[in-house]
Each structure stands twice: as structure tokens, then as C-alpha cells.
FISEPA-636444 format. One line per 3 residues: number of its first residue (from 1); their letters; for each residue y, x, z of C-alpha. Coordinates in nm, 3 decimals. Example, Ala and Ser with C-alpha at 12.3 -4.5 7.8 and 13.67 -1.06 7.14 Angstrom:
2
1> as> -0.450,1.230,0.780 ~ -0.106,1.367,0.714 .
//
This chain:
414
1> xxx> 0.000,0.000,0.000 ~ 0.346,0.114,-0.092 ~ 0.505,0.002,0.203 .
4> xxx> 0.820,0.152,0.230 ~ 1.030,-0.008,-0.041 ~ 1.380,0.040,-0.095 .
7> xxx> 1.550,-0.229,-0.303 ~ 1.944,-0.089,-0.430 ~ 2.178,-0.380,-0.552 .
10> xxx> 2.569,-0.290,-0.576 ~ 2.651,-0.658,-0.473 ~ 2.397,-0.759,-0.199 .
13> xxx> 2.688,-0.737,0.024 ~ 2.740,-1.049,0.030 ~ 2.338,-1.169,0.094 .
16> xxx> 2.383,-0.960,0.461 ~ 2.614,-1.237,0.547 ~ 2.498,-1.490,0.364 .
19> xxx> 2.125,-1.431,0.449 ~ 2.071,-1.537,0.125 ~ 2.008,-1.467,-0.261 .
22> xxx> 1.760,-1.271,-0.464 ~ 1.675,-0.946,-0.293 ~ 1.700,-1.133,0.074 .
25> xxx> 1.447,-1.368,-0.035 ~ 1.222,-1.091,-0.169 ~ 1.272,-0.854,0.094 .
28> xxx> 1.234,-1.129,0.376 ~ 0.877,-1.218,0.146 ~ 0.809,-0.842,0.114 .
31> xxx> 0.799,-0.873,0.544 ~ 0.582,-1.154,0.558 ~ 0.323,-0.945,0.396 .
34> xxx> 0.338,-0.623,0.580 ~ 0.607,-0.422,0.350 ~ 0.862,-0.240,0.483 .
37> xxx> 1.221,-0.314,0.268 ~ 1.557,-0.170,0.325 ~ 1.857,-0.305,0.102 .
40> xxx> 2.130,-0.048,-0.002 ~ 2.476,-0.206,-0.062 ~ 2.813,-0.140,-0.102 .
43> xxx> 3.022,-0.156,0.134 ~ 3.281,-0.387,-0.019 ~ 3.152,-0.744,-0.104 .
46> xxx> 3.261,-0.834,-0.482 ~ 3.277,-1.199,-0.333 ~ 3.522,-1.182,-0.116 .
49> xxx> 3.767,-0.974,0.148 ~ 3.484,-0.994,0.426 ~ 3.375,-0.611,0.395 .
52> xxx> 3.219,-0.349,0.603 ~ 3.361,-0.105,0.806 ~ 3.149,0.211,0.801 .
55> xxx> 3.405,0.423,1.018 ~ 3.480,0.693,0.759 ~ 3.142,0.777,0.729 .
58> xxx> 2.885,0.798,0.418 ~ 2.736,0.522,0.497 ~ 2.652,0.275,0.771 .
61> xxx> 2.386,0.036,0.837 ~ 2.326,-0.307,1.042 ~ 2.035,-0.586,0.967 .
64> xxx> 1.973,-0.920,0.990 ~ 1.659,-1.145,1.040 ~ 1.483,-0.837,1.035 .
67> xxx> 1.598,-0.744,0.715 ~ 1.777,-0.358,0.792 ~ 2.087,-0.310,0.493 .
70> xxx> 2.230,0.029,0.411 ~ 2.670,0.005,0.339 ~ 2.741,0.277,0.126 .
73> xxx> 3.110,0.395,0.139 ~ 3.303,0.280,-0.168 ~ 3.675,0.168,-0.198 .
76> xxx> 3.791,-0.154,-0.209 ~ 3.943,-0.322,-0.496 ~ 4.018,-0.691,-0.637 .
79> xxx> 3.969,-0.836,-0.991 ~ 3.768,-0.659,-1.252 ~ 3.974,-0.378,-1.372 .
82> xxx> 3.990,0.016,-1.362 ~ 3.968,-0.028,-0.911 ~ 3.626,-0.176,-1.003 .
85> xxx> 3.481,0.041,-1.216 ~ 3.580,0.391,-0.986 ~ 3.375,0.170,-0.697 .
88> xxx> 3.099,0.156,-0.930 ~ 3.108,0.489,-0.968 ~ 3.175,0.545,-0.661 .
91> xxx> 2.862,0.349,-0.498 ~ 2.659,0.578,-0.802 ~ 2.753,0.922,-0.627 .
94> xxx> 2.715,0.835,-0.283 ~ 2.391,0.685,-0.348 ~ 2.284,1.076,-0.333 .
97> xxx> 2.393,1.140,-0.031 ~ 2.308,0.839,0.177 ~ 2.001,0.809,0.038 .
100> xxx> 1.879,1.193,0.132 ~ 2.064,1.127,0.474 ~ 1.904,0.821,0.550 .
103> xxx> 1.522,0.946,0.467 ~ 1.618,1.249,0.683 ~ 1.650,0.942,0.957 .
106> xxx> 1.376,0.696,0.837 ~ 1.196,0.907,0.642 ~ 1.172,0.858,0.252 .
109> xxx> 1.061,0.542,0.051 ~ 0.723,0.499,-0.106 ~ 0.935,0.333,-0.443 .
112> xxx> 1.248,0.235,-0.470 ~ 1.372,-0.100,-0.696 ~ 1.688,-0.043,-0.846 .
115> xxx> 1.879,-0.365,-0.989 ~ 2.145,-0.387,-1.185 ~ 2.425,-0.569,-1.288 .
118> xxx> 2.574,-0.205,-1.405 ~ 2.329,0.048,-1.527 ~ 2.474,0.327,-1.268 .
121> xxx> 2.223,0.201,-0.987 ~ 1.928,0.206,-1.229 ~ 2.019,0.560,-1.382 .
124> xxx> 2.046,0.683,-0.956 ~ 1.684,0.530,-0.882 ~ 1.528,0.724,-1.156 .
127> xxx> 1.700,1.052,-1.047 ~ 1.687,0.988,-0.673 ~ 1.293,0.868,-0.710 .
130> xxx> 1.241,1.198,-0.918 ~ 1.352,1.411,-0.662 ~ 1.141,1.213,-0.402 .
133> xxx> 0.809,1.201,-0.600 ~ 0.826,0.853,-0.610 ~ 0.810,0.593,-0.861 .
136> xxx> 1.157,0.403,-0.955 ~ 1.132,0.025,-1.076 ~ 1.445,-0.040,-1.268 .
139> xxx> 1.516,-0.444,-1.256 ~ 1.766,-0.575,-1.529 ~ 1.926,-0.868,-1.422 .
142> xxx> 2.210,-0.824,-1.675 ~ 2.226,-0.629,-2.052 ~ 2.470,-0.386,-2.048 .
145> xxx> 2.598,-0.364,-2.284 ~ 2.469,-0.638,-2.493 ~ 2.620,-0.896,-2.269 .
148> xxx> 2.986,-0.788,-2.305 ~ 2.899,-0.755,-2.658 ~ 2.764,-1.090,-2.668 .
151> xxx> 3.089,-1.216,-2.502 ~ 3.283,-1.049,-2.750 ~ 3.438,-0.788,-2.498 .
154> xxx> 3.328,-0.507,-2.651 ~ 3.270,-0.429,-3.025 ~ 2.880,-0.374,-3.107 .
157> xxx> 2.968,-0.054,-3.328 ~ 3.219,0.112,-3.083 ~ 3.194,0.388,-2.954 .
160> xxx> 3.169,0.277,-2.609 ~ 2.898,0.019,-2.697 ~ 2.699,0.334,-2.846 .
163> xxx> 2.738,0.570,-2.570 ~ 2.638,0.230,-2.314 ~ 2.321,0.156,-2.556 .
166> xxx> 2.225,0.505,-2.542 ~ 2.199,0.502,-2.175 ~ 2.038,0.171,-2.167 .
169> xxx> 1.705,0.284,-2.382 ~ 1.730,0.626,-2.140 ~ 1.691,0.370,-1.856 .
172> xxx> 1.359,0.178,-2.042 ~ 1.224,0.531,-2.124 ~ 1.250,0.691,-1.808 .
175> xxx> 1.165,0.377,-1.561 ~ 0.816,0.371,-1.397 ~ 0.809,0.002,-1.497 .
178> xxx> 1.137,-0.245,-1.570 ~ 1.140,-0.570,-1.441 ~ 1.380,-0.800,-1.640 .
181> xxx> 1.471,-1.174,-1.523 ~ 1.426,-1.319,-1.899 ~ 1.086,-1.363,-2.051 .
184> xxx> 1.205,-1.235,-2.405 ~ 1.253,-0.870,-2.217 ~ 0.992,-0.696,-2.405 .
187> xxx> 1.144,-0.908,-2.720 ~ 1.470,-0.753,-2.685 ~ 1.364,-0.388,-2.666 .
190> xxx> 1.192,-0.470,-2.974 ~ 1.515,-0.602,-3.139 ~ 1.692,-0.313,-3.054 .
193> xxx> 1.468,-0.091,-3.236 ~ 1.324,0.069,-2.888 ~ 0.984,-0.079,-2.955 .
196> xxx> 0.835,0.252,-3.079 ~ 1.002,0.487,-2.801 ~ 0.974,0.248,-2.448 .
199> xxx> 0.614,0.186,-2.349 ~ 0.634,-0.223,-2.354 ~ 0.356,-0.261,-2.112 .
202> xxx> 0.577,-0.140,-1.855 ~ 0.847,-0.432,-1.898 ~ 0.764,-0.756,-1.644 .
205> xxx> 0.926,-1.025,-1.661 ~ 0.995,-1.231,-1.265 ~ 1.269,-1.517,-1.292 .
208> xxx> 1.542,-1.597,-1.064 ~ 1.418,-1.862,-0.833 ~ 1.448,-2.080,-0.520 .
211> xxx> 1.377,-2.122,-0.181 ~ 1.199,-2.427,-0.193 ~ 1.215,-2.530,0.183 .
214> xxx> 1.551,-2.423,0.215 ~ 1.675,-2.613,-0.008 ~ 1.487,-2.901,0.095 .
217> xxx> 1.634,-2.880,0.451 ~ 1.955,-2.845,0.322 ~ 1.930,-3.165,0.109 .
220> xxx> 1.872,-3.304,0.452 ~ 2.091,-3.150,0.706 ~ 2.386,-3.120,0.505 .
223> xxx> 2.385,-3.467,0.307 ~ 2.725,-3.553,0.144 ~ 2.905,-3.876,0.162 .
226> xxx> 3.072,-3.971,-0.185 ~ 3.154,-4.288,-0.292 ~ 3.082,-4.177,-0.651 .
229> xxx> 2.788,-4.035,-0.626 ~ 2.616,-4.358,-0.440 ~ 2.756,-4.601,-0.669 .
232> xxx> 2.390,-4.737,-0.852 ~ 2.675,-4.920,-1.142 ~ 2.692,-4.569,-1.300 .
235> xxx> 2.436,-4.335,-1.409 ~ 2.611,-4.041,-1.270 ~ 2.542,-3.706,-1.453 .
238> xxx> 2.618,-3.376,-1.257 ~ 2.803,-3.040,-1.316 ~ 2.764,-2.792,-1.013 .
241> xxx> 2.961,-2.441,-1.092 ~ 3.267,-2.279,-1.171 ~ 3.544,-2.439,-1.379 .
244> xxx> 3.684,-2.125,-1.573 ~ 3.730,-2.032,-1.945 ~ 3.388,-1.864,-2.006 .
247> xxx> 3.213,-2.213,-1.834 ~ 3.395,-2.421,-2.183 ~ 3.397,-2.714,-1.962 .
250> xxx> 3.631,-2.808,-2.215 ~ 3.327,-2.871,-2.461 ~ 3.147,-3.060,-2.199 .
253> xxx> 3.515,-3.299,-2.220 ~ 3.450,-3.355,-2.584 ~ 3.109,-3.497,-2.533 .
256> xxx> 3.177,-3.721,-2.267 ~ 3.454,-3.884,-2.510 ~ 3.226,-3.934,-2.771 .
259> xxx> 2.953,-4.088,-2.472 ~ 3.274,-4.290,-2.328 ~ 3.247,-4.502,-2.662 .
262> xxx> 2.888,-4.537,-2.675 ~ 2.812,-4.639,-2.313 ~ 3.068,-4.698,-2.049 .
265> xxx> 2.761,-4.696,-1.749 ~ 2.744,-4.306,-1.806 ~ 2.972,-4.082,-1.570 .
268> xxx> 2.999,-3.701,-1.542 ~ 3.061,-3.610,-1.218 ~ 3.208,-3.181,-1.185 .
271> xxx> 3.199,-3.002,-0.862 ~ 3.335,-2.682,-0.878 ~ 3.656,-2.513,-0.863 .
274> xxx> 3.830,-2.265,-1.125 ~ 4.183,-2.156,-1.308 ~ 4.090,-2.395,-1.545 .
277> xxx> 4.006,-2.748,-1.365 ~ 4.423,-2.888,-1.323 ~ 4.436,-2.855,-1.751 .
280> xxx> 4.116,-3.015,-1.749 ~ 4.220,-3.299,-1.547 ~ 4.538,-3.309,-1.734 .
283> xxx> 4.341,-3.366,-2.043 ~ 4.116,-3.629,-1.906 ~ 4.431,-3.831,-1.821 .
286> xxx> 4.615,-3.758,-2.154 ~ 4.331,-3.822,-2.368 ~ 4.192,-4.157,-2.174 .
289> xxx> 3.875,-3.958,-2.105 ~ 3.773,-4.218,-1.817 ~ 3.442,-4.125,-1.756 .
292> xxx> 3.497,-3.824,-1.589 ~ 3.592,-3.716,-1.204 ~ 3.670,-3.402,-1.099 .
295> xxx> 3.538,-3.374,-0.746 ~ 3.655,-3.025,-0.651 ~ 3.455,-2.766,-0.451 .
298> xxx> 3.220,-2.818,-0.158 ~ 2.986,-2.598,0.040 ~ 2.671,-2.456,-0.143 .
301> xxx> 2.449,-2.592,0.102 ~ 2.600,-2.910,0.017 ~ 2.497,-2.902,-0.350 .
304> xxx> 2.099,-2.966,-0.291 ~ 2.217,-3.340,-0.185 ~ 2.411,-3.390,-0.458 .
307> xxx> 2.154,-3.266,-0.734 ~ 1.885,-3.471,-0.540 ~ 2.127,-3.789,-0.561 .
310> xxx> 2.224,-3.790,-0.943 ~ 2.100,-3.961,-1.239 ~ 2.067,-3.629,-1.406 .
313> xxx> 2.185,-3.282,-1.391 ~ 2.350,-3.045,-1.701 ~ 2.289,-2.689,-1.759 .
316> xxx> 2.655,-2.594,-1.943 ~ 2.790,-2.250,-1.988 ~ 2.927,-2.110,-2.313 .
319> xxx> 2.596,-2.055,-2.556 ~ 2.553,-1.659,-2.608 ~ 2.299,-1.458,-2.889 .
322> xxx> 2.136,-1.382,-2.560 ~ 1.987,-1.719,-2.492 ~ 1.689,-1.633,-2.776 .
325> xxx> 1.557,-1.411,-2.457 ~ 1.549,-1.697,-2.226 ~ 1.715,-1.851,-1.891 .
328> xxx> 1.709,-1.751,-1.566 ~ 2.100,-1.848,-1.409 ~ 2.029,-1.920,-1.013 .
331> xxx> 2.122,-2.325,-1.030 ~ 1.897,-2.366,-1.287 ~ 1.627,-2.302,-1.051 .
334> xxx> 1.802,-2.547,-0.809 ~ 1.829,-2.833,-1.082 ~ 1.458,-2.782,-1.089 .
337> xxx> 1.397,-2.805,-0.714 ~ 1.650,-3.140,-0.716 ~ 1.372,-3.300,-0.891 .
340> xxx> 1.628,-3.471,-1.129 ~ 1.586,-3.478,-1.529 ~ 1.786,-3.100,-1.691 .
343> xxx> 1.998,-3.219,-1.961 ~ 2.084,-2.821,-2.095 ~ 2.388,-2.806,-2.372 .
346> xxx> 2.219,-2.542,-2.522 ~ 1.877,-2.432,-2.678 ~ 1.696,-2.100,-2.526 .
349> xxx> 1.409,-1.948,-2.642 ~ 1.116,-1.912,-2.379 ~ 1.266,-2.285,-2.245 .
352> xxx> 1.153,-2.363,-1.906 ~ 1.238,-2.753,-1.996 ~ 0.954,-2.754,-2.309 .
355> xxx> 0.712,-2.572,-2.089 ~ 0.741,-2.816,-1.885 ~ 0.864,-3.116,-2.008 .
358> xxx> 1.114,-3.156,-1.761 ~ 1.451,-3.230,-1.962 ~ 1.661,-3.201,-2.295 .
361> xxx> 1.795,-2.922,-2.482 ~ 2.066,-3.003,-2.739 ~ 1.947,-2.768,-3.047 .
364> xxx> 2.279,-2.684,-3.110 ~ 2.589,-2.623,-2.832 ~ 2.827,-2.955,-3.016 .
367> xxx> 2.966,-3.233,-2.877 ~ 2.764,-3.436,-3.106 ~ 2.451,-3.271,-3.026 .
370> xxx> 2.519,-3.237,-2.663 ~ 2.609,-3.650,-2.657 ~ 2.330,-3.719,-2.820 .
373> xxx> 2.097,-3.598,-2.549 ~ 2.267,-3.732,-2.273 ~ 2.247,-4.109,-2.445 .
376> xxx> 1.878,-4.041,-2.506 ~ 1.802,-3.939,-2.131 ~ 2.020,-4.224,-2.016 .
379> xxx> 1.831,-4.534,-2.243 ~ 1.537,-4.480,-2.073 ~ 1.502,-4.473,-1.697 .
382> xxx> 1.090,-4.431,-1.693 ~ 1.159,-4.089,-1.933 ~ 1.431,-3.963,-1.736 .
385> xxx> 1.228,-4.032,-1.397 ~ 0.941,-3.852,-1.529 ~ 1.083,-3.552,-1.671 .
388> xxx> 1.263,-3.523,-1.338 ~ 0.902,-3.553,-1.157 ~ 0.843,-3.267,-1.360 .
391> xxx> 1.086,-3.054,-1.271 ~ 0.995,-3.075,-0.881 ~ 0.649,-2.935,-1.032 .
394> xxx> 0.769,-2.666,-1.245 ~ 0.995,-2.554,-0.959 ~ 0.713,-2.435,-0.765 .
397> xxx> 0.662,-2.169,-1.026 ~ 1.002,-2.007,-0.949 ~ 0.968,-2.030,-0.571 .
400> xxx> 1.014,-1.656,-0.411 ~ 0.729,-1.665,-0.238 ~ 0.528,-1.703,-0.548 .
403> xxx> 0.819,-1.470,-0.691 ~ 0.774,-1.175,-0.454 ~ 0.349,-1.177,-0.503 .
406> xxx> 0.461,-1.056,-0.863 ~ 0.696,-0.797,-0.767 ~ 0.414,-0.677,-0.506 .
409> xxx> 0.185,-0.689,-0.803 ~ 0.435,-0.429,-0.993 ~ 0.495,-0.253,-0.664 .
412> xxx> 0.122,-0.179,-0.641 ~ 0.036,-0.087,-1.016 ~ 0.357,0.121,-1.074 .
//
């Protein structure tokens, strides 16, 4: 047994106080089954202004439910500018250091998991696990830089993009395995031409996921009282998320119209909050666009009540090249759980809702097409109930305890 894992993710900050999230849920799993994990974080949380103080020193650590978390030193910044990327870089070097301090202390891993979102943590767990005799697991939870590519940030041919891609296929060839949170992983390497020079066997693919029983308490303990959501006259559709330019809730706006003229019993309920929700609302009222209410945020451990209570709930975020590779955004996995029919704007390949029957997938991301699945969900109750019957069921797939008996499977065979 490789007991001793440690698990690196820039931005778990914010699970330490949120007890919560990917790599809490593993490493809390990981416990239960006689592993040892540590998390290393940064010391600033991405999320918000609640940091932690390591004194001046390299590092610092604390732990909760069990669960011990490494701070490395970086310097605080806001937004997403050039302050961000020196903490990356920052986090990157004093990974080095903390990490040869803190097996000095603890003694060293027996593997370490290195996650992304940047590629600098990956590209330190394959050096770091080198010098340790260890095996590194690189996990991709985002393509750098396909992603900003994808988003039309950053031009494919640049120079920038080249240098990024370059350092990407190191990553794949240098890995003891790579864990990516899309099915189509292996598929993309492929695309890219890497087929020939990464060793595709090595490439796993475990999903985002959910805590079933959490979230099943939750929907309990923290039940919401709305007006709109009880009221049986409407067949009440719900958007969970952020309300912000890349979400094109805007899109979502020019579907409802067109559903507006088709069926008035059909209501799109939004909670979230973003830069963009006060033009949105401003629309809604300019353009007679009645069957929408903006409901504003609320607490995330409010949200499993609210899927639970809706008619149905929609998957919308602006449609990307990358969705060929598959899904795996965290609500999905809670839209799932909220046994509730998934009415998803777009169409991915790998689709968790054809697997499993358990919703609709407009084939293209137009208000046309996008209307046209929510009126077809919303004529027939018996469909709609079933599909959401099979969500529950698929969700059990994408629990973490089932989740984490992969990644010890990969742990194990590394």
C-alpha cells in the first residue's frame, strides 16, 4: 500500500475552510481506507480575502477533520492579472522547499497527486517525485492551454500557446500516470498529435462528483422558503451559478422569449449573482420577457433544496470545442443527485444524460434549439419524472466514495 499520499492543488485553500470540494472528499475517502493524505495549498485563497497567516515562514500547516493541509507562502493578490500569475509562480518555487522541509518532519510521501488548474504544480510533482524516487500522478482538471484557446484568450498559433503546448505534452510524457476529469482525455492527446509520443494507457479518466449524503442532509437541514419555487401553477425550470459574461445567460434570455409564446406555465427561475445580472434584469423588463425571475444569490448548502424542488434543472454555460471531450463542471453532478430531469443547452461528447437517459441535450447551443428541449421536457410530466428518476441512479456513479476506489486503483498500479 502506498500510504503516504500527498495531493498538491494551488486553490484547496479554500476546501480547509470549507471542508469541502474535490481533494477534501478524496482525501477524507483516502482515510476511511487506511491512507495517509496531506493537502499542499497556497496560502492565499483565490476565493476570497480569508487567507493564512504562516508568520513569515515557508510554509505553515493546520488540519481539519483529520485531514492535515500544508500553506505554502505566496503573496496575495486580487483579480486575474500579472499579481496572479507571480503567486503561481510563486506557490511553483516554494513547493521545493516546503516540500523537502516538510518530509524532513513527516518523512517523505509514497506518491504524490499533483492537480492542476495551471500546469506549474504538475511540472513540480514530476521534479519533486523524481528527486524522491517516487511516482508523480499528474491530474488535469483544466487544458492549459487549450482552454484559453478555446475561449479565445489566446491565439492557437502564438507563440505563447506553443511554448504552453510544449510543456503540456512534457507533462503527459513525463507523468507516472495522468488522471484527467473528462472521458475524451486519451481522445484529446490523440487530437493533438501526442498519440505516438504519451503512453495512452497511462491516462484515467475519474469525474468530478458528489457527496451523496451531504447533499441529501443539506436538502433537509437547510430547506428554502420561496414563494416561486412552491407555486405547482408553473413548471419552474432552474439556473444555479454565476451570472457573468462567459455564463451567456443572455442566450438562456432569448430562449425563454421564444418559450414565453409557446407556453406561459413554463418559468425559469436564476439563482446566482454576477456583473452581469442588473442588464439582465433590465432586459427582461424592456423586452416583456415575463417568464423569468431573478432570485439573486443564496448559500450553497441551500441549493440541494432548490434543485430537489424544481420542475427541471439547465446545464448553461457558453458551448466551447472542448465539450467533444466530455462534462464534468461540479453542479452537474449536483443536478444529478437532485433527482430532477438535466435539460443541458449544449451537446458533449461522452454525455452523461444519453448514458443514462436522464435529460435533454439541445444538439446545437440556439435559442431555437435550446427552446425546443425545454417544451419537449415540459409536455410530458411521466418523461420528465422518469428521466429525473434516472438521474438519482446515475448519480451514484459520481459519488466520491465510489470516486476515490478509482484513484486508489491508480494509486496502487502507478
Amino acid at each position: 500500500m502506498r500510504q503516504n499520499v500527498w495531493i498538491w492543488n494551488h486553490y484547496a485553500t479554500n476546501m480547509f475552510f470549507d471542508q469541502a470540494g474535490r481533494h477534501y472528499w478524496l482525501a477524507e475517502n483516502l482515510i476511511k481506507e487506511g491512507y495517509k493524505p496531506t493537502i499542499f495549498c497556497a496560502s492565499t485563497n483565490h476565493f476570497s480575502d480569508n487567507h493564512i497567516d504562516t508568520k513569515g515562514q515557508k510554509f505553515s500547516t493546520d488540519s481539519v477533520n483529520d485531514i492535515p493541509f500544508v500553506f505554502v507562502n505566496t503573496p496575495e493578490y486580487k483579480g486575474n492579472g500579472k499579481k496572479r500569475v507571480m503567486n503561481m509562480i510563486s506557490f511553483y518555487r516554494g513547493l521545493f522547499k516546503t516540500a523537502r522541509m516538510y518530509a524532513e518532519l513527516n518523512g517523505k510521501p509514497d506518491v504524490i497527486v499533483a492537480s492542476s488548474v495551471h500546469p506549474l504544480t504538475l511540472v513540480a510533482g514530476i521534479k519533486i517525485a523524481k528527486k524522491f524516487h517516487i511516482p508523480c500522478i499528474c491530474e488535469v482538471r483544466d487544458l492549459w492551454p487549450e482552454s484559453i484557446v478555446a475561449y479565445g484568450s489566446l491565439k492557437r498559433n502564438s507563440m505563447i500557446a506553443k511554448l504552453l503546448y510544449q510543456g503540456e505534452k512534457w507533462i503527459y510524457k513525463k507523468a507516472d500516470s495522468v488522471i484527467m476529469t473528462w472521458e475524451g482525455g486519451r481522445q484529446y492527446i490523440s487530437n493533438q498529435g501526442w498519440g505516438e509520443q504519451v503512453d495512452l494507457s497511462k491516462v484515467k479518466h475519474i469525474s468530478n462528483g458528489v457527496i451523496i449524503d451531504s447533499f441529501d442532509r443539506n436538502s433537509k437541514e437547510n430547506k428554502i422558503d420561496d414563494d416561486d419555487l412552491n407555486d405547482k401553477n408553473y413548471k419552474n425550470l432552474v439556473y444555479a451559478g454565476s451570472i457573468r459574461k462567459v455564463n451567456n445567460l443572455g442566450l438562456l434570455l432569448d430562449a425563454a422569449k421564444l418559450v414565453q409564446d409557446k407556453n406561459q406555465q413554463i418559468r425559469f427561475l436564476i439563482y446566482g449573482s454576477g456583473d452581469e445580472k442588473e442588464m439582465l434584469e433590465k432586459r427582461c423588463k424592456e423586452e416583456k420577457i415575463n417568464n423569468v425571475v431573478f432570485k439573486g444569490r443564496v448559500e450553497k448548502k441551500m441549493i440541494p433544496s432548490i434543485l430537489k424542488k424544481s420542475y427541471a434543472n439547465i446545464l448553461h454555460n457558453s458551448s466551447t470545442s472542448l465539450d467533444k471531450y466530455g462534462q464534468s463542471q461540479n453542479k452537474f453532478f449536483e443536478y444529478l443527485a437532485a433527482g430532477r430531469c438535466v435539460l443541458q443547452t449544449y451537446t458533449t461528447g461522452y454525455s452523461v444524460l444519453e448514458k443514462f437517459n436522464c435529460g435533454l441535450s439541445a444538439v446545437k447551443q440556439h435559442p431555437e434549439e435550446i427552446a425546443e428541449i425545454i417544451l419537449e421536457a415540459c409536455k410530458d410530466n411521466e418523461k420528465a419524472e422518469q428521466m429525473g428518476e434516472n438521474a438519482r441512479m446515475a448519480s451514484y456513479e459520481f459519488d466520491f466514495t465510489k470516486l476515490t476506489n478509482k484513484l486508489i486503483e491508480v494509486i496502487e498500479n502507478v
